[in-house]
C-alpha positions as CSV (number, residue, x, y, z in Angstrom):
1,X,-43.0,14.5,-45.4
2,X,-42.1,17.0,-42.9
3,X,-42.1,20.6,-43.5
4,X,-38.2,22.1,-44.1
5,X,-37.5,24.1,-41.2
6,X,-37.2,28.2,-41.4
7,X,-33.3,29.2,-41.2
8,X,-34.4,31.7,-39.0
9,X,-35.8,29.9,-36.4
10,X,-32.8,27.5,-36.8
11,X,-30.4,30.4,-36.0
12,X,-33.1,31.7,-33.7
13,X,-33.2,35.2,-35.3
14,X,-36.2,37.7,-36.4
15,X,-36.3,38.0,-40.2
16,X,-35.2,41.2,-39.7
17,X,-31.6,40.5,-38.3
18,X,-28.5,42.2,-39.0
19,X,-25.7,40.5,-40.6
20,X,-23.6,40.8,-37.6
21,X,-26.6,39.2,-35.4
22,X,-26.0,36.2,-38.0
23,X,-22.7,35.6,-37.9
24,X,-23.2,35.9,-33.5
25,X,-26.0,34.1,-33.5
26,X,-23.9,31.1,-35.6
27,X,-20.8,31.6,-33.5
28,X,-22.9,30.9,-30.3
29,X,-24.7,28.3,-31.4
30,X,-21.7,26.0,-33.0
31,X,-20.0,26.7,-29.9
32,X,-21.8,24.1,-28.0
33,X,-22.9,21.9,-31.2
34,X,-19.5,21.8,-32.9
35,X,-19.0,17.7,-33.4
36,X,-15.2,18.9,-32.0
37,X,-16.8,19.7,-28.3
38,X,-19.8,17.9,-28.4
39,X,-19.9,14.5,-29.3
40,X,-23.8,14.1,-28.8
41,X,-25.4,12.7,-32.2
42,X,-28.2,14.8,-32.1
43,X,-26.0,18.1,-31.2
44,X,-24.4,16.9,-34.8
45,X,-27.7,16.9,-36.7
46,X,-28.5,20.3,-35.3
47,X,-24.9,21.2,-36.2
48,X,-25.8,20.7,-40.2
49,X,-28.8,22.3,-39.5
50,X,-27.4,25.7,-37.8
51,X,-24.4,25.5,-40.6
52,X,-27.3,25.3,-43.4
53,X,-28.7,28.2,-42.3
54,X,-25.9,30.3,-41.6
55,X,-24.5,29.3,-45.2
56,X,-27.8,30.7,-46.6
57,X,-28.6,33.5,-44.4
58,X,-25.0,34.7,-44.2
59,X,-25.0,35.7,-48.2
60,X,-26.7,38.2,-49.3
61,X,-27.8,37.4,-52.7
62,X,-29.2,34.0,-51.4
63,X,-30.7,35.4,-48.5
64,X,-33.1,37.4,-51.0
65,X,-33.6,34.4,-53.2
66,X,-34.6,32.5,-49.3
67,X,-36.7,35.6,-48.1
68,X,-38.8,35.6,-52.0
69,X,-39.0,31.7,-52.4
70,X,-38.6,30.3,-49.1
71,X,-37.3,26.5,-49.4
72,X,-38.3,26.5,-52.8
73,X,-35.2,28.9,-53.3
74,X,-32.9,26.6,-54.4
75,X,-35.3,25.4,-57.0
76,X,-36.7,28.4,-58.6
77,X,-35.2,29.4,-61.9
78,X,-33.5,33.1,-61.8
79,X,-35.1,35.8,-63.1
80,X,-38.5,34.3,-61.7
81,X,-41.1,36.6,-60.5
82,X,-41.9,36.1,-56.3
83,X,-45.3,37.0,-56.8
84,X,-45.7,35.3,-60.5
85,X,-44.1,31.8,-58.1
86,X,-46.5,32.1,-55.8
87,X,-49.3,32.3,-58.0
88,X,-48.3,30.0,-60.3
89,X,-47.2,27.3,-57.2
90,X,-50.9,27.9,-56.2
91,X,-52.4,27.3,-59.9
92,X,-50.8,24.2,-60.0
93,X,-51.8,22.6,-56.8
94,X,-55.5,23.5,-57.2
95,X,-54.9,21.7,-60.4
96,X,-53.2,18.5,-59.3
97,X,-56.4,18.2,-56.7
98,X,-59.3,19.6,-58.9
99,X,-58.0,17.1,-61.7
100,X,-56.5,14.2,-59.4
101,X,-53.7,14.0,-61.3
102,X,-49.8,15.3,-60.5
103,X,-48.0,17.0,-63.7
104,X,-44.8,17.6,-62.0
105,X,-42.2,15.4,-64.2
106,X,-38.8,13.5,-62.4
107,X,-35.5,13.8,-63.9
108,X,-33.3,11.6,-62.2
109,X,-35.4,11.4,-59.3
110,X,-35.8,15.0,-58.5
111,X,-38.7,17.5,-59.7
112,X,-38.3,18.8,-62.4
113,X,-41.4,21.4,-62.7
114,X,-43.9,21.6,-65.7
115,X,-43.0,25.2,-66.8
116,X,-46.8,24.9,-68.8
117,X,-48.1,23.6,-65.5
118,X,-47.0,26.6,-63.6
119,X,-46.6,29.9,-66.4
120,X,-48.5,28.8,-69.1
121,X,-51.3,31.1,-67.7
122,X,-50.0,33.9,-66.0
123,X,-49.1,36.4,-69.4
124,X,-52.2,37.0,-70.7
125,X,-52.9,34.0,-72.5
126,X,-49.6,34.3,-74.3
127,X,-47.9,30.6,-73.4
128,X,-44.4,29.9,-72.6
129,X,-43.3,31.0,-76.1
130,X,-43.7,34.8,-75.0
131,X,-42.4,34.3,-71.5
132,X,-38.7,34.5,-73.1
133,X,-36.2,31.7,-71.9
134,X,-36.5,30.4,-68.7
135,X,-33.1,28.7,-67.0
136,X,-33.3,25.1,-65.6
137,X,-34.1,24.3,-61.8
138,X,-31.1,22.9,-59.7
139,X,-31.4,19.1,-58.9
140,X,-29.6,17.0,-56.4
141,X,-28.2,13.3,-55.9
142,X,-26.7,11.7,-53.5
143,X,-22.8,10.3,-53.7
144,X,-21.8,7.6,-51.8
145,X,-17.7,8.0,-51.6
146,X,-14.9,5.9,-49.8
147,X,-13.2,7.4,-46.9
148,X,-10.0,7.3,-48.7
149,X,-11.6,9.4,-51.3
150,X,-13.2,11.8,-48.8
151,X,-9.3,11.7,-47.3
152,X,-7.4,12.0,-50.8
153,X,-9.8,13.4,-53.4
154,X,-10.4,12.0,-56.4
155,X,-12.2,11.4,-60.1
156,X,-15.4,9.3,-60.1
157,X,-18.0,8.6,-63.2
158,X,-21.4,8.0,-62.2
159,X,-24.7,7.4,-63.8
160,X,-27.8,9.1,-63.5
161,X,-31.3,8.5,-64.7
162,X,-32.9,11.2,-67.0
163,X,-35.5,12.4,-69.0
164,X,-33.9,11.0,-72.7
165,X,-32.4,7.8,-70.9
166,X,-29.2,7.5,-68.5
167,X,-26.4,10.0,-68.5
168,X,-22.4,9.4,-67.7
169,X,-21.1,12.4,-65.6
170,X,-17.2,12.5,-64.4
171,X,-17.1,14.2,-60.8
172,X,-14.1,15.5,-59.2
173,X,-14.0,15.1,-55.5
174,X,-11.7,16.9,-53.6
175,X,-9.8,16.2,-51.0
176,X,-11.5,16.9,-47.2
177,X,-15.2,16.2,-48.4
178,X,-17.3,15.2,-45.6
179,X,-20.6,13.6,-44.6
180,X,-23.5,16.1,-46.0
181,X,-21.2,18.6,-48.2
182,X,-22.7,19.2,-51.6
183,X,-20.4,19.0,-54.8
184,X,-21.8,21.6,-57.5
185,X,-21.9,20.1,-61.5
186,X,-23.0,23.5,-63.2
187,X,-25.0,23.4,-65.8
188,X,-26.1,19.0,-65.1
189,X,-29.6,20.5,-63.6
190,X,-32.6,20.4,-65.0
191,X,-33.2,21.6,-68.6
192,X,-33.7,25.1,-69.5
193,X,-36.3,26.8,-71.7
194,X,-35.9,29.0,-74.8
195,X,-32.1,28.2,-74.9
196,X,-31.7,29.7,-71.4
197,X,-29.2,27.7,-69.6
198,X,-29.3,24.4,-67.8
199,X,-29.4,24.2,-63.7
200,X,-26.7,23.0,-61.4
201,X,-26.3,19.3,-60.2
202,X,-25.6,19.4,-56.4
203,X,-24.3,16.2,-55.0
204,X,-25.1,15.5,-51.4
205,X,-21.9,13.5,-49.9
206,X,-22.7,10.3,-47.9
207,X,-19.0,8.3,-46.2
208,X,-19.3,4.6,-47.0
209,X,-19.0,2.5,-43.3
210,X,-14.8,2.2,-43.1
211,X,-14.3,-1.3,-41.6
212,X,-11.4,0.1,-38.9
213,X,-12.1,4.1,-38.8
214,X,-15.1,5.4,-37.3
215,X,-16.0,8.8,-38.8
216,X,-17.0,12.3,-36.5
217,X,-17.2,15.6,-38.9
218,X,-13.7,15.8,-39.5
219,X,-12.5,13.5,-36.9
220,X,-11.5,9.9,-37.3
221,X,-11.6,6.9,-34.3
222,X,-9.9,3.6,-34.3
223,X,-9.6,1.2,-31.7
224,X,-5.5,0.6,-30.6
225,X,-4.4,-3.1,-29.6
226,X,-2.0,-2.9,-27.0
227,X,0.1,-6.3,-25.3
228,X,-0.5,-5.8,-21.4
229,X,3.1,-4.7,-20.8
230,X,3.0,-1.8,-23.4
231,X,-0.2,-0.6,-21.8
232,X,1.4,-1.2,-18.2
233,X,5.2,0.5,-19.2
234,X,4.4,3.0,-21.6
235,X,5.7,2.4,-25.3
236,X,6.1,3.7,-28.6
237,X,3.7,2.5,-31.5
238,X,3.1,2.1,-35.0
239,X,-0.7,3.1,-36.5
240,X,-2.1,3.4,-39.4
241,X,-3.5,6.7,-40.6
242,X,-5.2,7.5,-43.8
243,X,-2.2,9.3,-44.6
244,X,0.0,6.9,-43.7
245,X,1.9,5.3,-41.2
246,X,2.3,7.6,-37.6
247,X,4.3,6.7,-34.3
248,X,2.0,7.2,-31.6
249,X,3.2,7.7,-27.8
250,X,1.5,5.3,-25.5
251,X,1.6,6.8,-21.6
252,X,2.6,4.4,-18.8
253,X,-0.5,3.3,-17.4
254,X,-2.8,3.0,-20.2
255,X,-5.9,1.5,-19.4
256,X,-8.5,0.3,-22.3
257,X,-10.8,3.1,-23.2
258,X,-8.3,5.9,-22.8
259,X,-8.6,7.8,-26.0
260,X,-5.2,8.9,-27.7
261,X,-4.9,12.1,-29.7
262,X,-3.0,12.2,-33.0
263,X,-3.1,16.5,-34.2
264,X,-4.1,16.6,-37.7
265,X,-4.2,13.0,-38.6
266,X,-8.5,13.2,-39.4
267,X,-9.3,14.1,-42.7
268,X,-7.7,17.2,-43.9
269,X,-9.8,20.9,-44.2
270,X,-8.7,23.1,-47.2
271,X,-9.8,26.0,-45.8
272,X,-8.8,25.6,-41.9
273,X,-7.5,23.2,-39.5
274,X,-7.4,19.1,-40.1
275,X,-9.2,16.9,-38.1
276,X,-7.9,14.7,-35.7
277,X,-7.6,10.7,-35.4
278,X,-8.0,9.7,-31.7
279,X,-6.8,5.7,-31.1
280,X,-8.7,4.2,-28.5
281,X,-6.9,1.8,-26.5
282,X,-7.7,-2.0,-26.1
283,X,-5.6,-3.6,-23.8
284,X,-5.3,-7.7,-25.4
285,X,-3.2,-10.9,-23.7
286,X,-2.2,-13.6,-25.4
287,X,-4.9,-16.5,-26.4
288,X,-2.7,-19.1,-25.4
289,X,0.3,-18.2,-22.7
290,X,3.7,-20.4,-23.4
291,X,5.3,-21.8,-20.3
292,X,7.6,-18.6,-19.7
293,X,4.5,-16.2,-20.2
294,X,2.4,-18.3,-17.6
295,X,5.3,-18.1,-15.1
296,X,6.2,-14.0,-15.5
297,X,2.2,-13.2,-15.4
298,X,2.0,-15.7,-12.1
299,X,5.0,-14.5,-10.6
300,X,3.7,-10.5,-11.5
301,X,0.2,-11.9,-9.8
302,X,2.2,-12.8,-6.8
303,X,4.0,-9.5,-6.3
304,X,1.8,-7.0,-7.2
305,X,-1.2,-5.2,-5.5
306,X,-3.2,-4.1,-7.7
307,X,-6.7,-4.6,-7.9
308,X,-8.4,-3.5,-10.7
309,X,-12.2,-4.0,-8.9
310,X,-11.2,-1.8,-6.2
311,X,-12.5,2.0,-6.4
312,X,-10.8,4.8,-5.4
């Protein structure tokens, strides 16, 4: 498994940076790896990465939690000890490989640590009885959606797999989700101890393949049929959106592969600026010319000098 990587390197930061070297550090980066300027795949990846870390090292109380726990920070109950962690982390690892045998328990596919494993030794002999209540550790899934739920919102039940058998939850999905966001279930984590509370549920959103839109962040692609004479003349169109149907303005002089831009038409953002849905064009003939098509495109091969193989 490869290690996570530190936020601060991601950023490119010292550990001692200032808020405001955060927040430029962010605004420098995304700059260039925003999917809206840079359509390289791999500047998206380092996108999520850079907006990760920002979201972390941007809040205050979190980027404590980070600087204590490091990328176990999202696992640690609160109230937890750094030093009593660390200990106890090491404890248990010397123990999984002294005794060749691994006590960390799986709740739905996701650790869900052996609180005897980890504090049963580190207050004086006492046990987890005397260690008060302990919350539970957050957990996370994965939730396949629909674009027209990522587009519209939504309610979805799901089941999970758990500790006393499967479980039923009801998810609310709202509208704008997009590839990698995380929807919070409080309190559907991992079981407390002592009565303390339960963790949260986070729910890492993956976008089902669409079988016309091609998905960028918040930006949506679809290819845009267009009759020779529309492309050649310029004309007024009908598409589909996920909102609905749009006219779209086609240029005179439309080749294939010229990408048109319709504002606000991606998937929308509650808290800025909607994506966009660019139509790429795809200039089509007929499959089978009548007698009056044959004649017009012969006559138009007759009179017209265009040649599409010359350059320049």
């Amino acid at each position: 498994m490869t290690a996570p990587r530190d936020f601060y390197e991601v950023l490119g930061v010292p550990r001692t940076a200032s808020p405001e070297e955060i927040q430029r550090a962010y605004r420098r980066l995304a700059r260039t790896l925003h999917p809206d300027v840079n359509s390289d795949p791999a500047a998206e990846e380092r996108f999520k990465d850079v907006a990760e870390a920002y979201d972390v090292l941007s809040d205050p109380a979190t980027r404590r939690r980070y600087d204590a726990f490091g990328a176990d920070f999202r696992q640690v109950p609160e109230g937890v000890d750094p030093d009593d962690w660390a200990r106890a982390s090491t404890t248990a690892g010397r123990r999984r490989t002294a005794g060749g045998a691994d006590r960390e328990t799986w709740t739905g596919g996701f650790p869900d640590i052996d609180i005897d494993d980890l504090f049963g030794g580190l207050f004086g002999g006492r046990g987890r009885r005397s260690s008060g209540p302990i919350p539970g550790a957050d957990q996370e899934a994965e939730l396949e959606i629909s674009l027209d739920e990522a587009f519209s919102g939504g309610r979805r039940t799901i089941t999970l797999p758990g500790p006393d058998g499967p479980r039923t939850l009801t998810v609310t999905i709202p509208p704008g989700v997009t590839e990698g966001q995380r929807i919070r279930l409080a309190g559907q984590g991992g079981r407390g101890s002592g009565g303390a509370a339960a963790g949260d549920l986070y729910l890492v959103v993956r976008l089902a393949t669409h079988p016309r839109y091609r998905v960028d962040g918040r930006n949506l692609h679809v290819d845009l049929p267009l009759a020779p004479w529309e492309a050649a003349l310029g004309a007024s169109v009908a598409i589909d959106t996920p909102g609905g149907e749009a006219k779209l303005r086609v240029p005179a002089g439309t080749s294939s592969g010229r990408r048109l831009r319709l504002r606000g038409r991606g998937l929308p953002n509650p808290r800025g600026r909607a994506g966009d849905l660019y139509a790429e064009a795809k200039v089509m003939v007929p499959p089978k010319l009548t007698d009056d098509e044959r004649r017009l495109f012969e006559e138009l091969g007759r009179v017209s000098s265009f040649d599409p193989r010359r350059r320049g």
